[in-house]
C-alpha positions as CSV (number, residue, x, y, z in Angstrom):
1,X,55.9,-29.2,74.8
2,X,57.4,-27.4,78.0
3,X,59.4,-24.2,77.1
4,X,63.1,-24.4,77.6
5,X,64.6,-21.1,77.4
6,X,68.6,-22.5,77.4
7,X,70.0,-24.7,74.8
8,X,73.3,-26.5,74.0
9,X,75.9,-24.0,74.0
10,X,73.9,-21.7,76.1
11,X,73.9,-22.9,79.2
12,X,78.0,-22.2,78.7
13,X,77.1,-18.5,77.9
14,X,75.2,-17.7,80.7
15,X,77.2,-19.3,83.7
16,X,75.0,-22.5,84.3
17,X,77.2,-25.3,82.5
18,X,76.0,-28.1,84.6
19,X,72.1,-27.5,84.4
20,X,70.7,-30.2,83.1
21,X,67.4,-30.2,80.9
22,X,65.3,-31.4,83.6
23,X,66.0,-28.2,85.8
24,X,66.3,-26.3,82.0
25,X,62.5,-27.4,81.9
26,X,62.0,-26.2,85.7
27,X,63.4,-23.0,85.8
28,X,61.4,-22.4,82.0
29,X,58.5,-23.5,83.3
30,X,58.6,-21.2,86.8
31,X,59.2,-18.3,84.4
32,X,56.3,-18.7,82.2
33,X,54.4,-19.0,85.2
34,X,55.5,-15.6,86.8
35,X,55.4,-14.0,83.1
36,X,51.4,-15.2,83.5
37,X,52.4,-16.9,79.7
38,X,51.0,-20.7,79.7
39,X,51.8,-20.4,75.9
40,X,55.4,-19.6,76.7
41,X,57.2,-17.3,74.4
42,X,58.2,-19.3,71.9
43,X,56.5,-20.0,68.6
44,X,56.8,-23.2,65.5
45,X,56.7,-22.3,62.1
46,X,54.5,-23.8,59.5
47,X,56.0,-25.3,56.6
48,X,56.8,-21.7,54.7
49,X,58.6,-20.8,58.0
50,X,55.6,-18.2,59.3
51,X,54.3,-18.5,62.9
52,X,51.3,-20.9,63.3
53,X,51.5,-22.0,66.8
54,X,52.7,-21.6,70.1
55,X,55.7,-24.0,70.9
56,X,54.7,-24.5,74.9
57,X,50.6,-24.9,74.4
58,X,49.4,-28.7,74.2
59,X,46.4,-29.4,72.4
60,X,43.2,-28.9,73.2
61,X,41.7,-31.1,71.1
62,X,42.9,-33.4,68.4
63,X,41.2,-35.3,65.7
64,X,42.6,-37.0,62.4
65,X,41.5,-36.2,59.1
66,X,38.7,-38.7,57.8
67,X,39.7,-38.2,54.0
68,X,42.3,-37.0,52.2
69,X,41.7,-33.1,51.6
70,X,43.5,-31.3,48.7
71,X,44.3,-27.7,48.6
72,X,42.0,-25.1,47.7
73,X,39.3,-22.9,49.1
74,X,36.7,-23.6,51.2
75,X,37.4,-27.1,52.1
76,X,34.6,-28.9,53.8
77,X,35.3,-31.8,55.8
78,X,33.2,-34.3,57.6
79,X,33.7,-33.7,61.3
80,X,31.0,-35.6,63.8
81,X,32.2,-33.7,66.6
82,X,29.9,-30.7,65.0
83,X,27.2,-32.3,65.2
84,X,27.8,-33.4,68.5
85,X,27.2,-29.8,70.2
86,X,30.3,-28.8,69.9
87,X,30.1,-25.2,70.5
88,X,31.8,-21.7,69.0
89,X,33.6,-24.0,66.4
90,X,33.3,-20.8,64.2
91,X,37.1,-19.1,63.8
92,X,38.9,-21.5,65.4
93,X,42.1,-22.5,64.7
94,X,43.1,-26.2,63.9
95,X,47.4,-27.1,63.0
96,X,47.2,-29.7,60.3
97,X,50.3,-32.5,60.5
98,X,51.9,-30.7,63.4
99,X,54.7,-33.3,63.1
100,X,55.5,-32.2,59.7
101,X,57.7,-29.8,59.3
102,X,57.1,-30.1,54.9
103,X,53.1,-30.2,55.8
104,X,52.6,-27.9,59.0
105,X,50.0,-25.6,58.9
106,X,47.3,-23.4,60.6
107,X,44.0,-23.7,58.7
108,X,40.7,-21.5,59.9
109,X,37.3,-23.1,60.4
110,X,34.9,-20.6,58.4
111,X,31.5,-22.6,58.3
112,X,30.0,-25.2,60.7
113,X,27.3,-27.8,59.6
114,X,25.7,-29.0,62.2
115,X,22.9,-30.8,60.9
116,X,25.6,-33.1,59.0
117,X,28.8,-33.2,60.9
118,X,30.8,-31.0,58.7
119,X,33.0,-27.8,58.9
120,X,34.4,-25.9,56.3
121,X,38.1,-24.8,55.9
122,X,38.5,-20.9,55.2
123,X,41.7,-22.4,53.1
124,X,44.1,-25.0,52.6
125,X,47.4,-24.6,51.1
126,X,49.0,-28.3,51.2
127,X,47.3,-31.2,50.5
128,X,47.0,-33.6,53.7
129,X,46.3,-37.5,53.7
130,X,43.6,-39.6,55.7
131,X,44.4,-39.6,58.8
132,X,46.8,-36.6,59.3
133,X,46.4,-34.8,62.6
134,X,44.2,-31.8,63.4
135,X,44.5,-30.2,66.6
136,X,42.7,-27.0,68.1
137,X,44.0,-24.7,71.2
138,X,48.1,-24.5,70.1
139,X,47.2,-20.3,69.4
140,X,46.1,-17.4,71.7
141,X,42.3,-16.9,71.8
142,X,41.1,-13.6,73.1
143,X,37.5,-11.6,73.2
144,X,38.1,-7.7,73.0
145,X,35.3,-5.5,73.1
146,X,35.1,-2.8,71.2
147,X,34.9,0.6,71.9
148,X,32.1,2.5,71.1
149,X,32.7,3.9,67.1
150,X,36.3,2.5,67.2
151,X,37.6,-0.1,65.1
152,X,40.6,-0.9,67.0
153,X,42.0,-3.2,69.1
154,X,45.1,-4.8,71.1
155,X,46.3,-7.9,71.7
156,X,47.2,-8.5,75.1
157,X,50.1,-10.5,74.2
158,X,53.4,-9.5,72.8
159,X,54.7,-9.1,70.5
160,X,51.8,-9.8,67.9
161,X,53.8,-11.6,65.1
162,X,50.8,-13.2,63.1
163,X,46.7,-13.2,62.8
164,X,45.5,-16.0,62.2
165,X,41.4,-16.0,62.5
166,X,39.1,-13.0,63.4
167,X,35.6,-12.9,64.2
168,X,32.8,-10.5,65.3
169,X,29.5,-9.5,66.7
170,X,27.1,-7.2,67.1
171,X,25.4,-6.5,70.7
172,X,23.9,-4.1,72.7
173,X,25.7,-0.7,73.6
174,X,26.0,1.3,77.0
175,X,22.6,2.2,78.4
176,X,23.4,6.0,77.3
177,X,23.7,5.4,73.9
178,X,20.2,3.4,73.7
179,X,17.4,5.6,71.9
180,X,14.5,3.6,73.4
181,X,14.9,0.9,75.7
182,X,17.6,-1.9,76.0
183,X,15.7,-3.9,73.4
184,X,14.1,-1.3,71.6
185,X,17.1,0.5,70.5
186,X,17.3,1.4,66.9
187,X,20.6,-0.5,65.8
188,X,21.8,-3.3,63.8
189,X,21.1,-5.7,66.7
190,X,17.7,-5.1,66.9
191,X,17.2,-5.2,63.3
192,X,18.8,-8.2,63.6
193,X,16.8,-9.7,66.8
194,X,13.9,-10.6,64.3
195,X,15.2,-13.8,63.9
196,X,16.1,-14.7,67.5
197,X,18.9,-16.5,69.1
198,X,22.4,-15.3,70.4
199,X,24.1,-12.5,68.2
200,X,25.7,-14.1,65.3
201,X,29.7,-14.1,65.1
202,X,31.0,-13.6,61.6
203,X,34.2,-14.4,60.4
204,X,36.4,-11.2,59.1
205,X,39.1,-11.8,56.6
206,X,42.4,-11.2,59.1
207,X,44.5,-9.7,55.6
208,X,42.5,-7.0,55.8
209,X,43.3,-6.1,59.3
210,X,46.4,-4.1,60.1
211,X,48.3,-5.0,63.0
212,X,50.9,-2.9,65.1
213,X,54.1,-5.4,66.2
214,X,55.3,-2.5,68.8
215,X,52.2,-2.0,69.8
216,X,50.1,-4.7,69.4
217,X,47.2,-2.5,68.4
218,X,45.1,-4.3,65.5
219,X,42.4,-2.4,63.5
220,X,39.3,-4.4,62.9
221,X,37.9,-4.9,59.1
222,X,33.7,-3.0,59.4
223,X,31.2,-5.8,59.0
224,X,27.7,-5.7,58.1
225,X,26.3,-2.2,56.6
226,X,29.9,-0.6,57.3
227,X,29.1,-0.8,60.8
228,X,31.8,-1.5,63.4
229,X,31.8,-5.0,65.4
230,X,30.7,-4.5,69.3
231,X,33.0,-7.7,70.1
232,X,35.7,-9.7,68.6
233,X,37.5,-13.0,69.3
234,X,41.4,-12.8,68.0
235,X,43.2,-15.9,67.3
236,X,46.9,-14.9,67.0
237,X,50.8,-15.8,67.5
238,X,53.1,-13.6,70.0
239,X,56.3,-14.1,71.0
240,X,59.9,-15.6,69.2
241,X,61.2,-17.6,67.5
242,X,63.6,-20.8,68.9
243,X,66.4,-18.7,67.5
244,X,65.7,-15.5,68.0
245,X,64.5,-15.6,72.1
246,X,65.5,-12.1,73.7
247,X,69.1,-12.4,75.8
248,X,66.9,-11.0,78.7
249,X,64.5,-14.3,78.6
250,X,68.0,-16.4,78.5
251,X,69.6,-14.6,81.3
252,X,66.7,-14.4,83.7
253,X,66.2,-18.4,83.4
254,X,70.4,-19.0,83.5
255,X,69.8,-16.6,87.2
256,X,67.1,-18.4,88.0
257,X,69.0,-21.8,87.6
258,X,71.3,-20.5,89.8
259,X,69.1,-19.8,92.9
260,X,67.6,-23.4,92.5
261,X,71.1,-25.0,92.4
262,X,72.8,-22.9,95.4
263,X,71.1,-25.0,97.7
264,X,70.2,-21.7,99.9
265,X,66.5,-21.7,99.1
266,X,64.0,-24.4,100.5
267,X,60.5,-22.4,99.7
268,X,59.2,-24.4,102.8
269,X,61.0,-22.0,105.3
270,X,61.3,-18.4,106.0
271,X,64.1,-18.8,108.4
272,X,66.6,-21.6,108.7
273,X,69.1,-21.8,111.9
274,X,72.2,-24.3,112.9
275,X,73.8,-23.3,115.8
276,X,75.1,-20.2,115.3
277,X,74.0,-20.0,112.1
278,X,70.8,-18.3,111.0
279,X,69.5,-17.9,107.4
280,X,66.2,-15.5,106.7
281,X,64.8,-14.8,103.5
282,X,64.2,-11.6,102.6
283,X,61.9,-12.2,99.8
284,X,59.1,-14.6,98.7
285,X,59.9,-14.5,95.0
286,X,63.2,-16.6,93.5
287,X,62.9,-13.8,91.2
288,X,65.2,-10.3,92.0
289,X,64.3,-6.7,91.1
290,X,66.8,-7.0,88.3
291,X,65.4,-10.1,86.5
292,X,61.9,-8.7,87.5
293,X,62.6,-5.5,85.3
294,X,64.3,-7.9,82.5
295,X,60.5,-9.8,81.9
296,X,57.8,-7.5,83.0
297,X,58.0,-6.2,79.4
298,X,56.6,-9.5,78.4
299,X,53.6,-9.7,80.6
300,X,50.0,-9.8,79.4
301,X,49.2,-6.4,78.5
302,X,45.3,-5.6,80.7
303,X,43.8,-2.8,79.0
304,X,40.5,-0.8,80.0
């Protein structure tokens, strides 16, 4: 659902008493989309009360359950959609009974058949009838590359509240670390090229990583022979909670409300003139320097 930064007594608190949710939705909307955040910054808990998914994404895709699944490890369902060609299945993150707040959870996929339509559950905590929902693309996904004899990464979101699914590959390094030739280098990838195809992705378990909040830095589990992953694909949780969004986030959307509702800006015209009277705008953002420096903290970290 669309993120909506002000709530009940709220809009009180920060000078906007008449907003209504429609322009609540607006103005939450327009700051996602200068904050470069789709996901919003809000996050829904499963039904222990951790993060599991972001509160603003809609899904992706969405299936029900075919059977009843009980809890356990290592659940295998049947799932046609597998054997259907649908790709990179591996790692990804499906909410089970997002309606639920007693059932709500995010389970990792861990195995795909592909020959027979199944995929298998890393785990399952709650049981879950036939015909329960299961819906993919409600967390961040990310690819990091490596760097060279480093296991560490960052999230480019923040803050990094909860891992949820990890995976990694090995490929081909810079040209001037190659020993022979770019497919005759002596590494795990060409031992590996034997038996053709794409490099494989490998799920790592995510309770082995370590993740920084501050920072967002996350260091990576070693895979095969102790040897470091070239790439990874993160599937992860960043932001608040309902109750627990920053004052700054709650002010910049109250200020923003404001603008919208003084009836001074039409983004249609520069300049505006009756008579006598002439109105220029002297910016082409509804957002000041202030509330600029209250959310650029927030932005999608780009690293090297």
């Amino acid at each position: 659902m669309p993120s909506a930064y002000l709530t009940g007594g709220d809009l009180n608190l920060y000078g906007v008493p008449n907003a209504t949710p429609p322009q609540v939705l607006q103005a939450s909307t327009m700051l996602d989309a200068y904050l470069g955040r789709p996901e919003g910054l809000v996050w829904s808990p499963d039904w222990t009360g951790l993060p599991a998914y972001m509160a603003g994404l809609s899904p992706t895709l969405s299936f029900t359950l075919p059977s009843t699944i009980v809890a356990g490890q290592n659940i295998t369902i049947n799932f046609p959609a597998a054997a259907a060609g649908l790709a990179d299945l591996i790692g990804e993150v499906f909410i089970l009974d997002r309606t639920n707040a007693q059932l709500c959870e995010a389970v990792t996929v861990s195995a795909v058949d592909t020959v027979n339509g199944r995929i298998t559950f890393q785990k399952v905590a709650q049981s879950h009838a036939q015909g329960a929902t299961m819906e993919a693309g409600l967390v961040i996904a990310e690819e990091r590359p490596l760097a060279p004899r480093r296991s560490l990464t960052r999230a480019m979101r923040a803050p990094l509240v909860r891992l949820l699914s990890g995976i990694g590959r090995y490929s081909y390094g810079r040209r001037s670390q190659d020993n022979l030739a770019p497919f005759a280098d002596l590494n795990l990838l060409a031992t590996m090229q034997v038996i053709g195809g794409p490099p494989v992705w490998t799920p790592f378990d995510v309770t082995q990583a370590s993740i920084s909040v501050t920072t967002g830095e996350i260091w990576i589990p070693v895979g095969l022979l102790l040897a470091y992953y070239s790439d990874v694909r993160i599937r992860y949780v960043a932001g608040y909670s309902a109750a627990g969004l920053p004052p700054a986030v709650k002010q910049a959307c109250a200020t923003l409300l404001a603008t919208l509702g003084s009836g001074n800006y039409d983004p249609a015209f520069k300049v505006q003139q009756a008579g006598g009277t002439r109105l220029e705008r002297w910016a082409d953002s509804l957002f000041d320097p202030d509330t600029k420096a209250m959310l650029d903290g927030l932005k999608p970290r780009v690293f090297a």
